[in-house]
N, C-alpha and C positions, 0 to 999 in steps of 0.2 A: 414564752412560757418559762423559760431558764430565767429570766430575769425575775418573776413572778415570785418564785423557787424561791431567789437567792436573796430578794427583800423580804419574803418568808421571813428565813433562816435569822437574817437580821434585826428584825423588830419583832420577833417572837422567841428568839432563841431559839438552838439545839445543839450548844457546845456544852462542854463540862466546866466551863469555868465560872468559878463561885461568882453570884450577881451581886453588882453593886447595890450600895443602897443612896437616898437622896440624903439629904439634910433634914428635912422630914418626916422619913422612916418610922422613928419612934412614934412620933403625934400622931399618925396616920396608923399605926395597928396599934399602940396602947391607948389612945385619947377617943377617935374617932373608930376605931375599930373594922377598919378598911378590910374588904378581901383584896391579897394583893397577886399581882400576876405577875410574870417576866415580862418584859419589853424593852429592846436593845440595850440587853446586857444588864437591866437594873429592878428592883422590886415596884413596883409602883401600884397605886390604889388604883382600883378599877369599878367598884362598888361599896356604898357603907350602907350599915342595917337600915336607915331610916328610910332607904330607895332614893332613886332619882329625882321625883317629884319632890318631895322634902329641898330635896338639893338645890332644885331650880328654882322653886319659891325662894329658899334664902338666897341666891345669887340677887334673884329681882330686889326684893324689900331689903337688903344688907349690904353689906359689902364683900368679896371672894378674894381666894384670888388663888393664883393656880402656880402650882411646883415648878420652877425650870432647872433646877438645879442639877437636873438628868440630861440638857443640852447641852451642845458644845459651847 
């Protein structure tokens, strides 16, 4: 349970300290207009207006590709 807790705390935040942002930040709330969440320690997309479905169609028929710039 305490470990549960304490990765909680870790990839959801609940310290005070101002969160990072990616290299992407800007693209993702001005461009594509992301809702963004905390997630260890950083802002990141979690949803954009067109829904998931939109999303995963263009994954299939296009090309993606996904932020790391939040890993170590």
């Amino acid at each position: 349970m305490r470990s549960t807790i304490l990765a909680s705390r870790f990839f959801f935040g609940t310290t005070n300290k101002p969160l990072l942002k990616t290299a992407l930040y800007d693209y993702h709330v001005n461009v594509l207009k992301g809702k963004m969440i905390e997630f260890a320690g950083y802002e990141m997309p979690v949803l954009y207006p067109d829904g998931v479905l939109k999303e995963h169609l263009h994954c299939r028929e296009n090309a993606s590709f996904f932020d790391v710039s939040h890993m170590g």
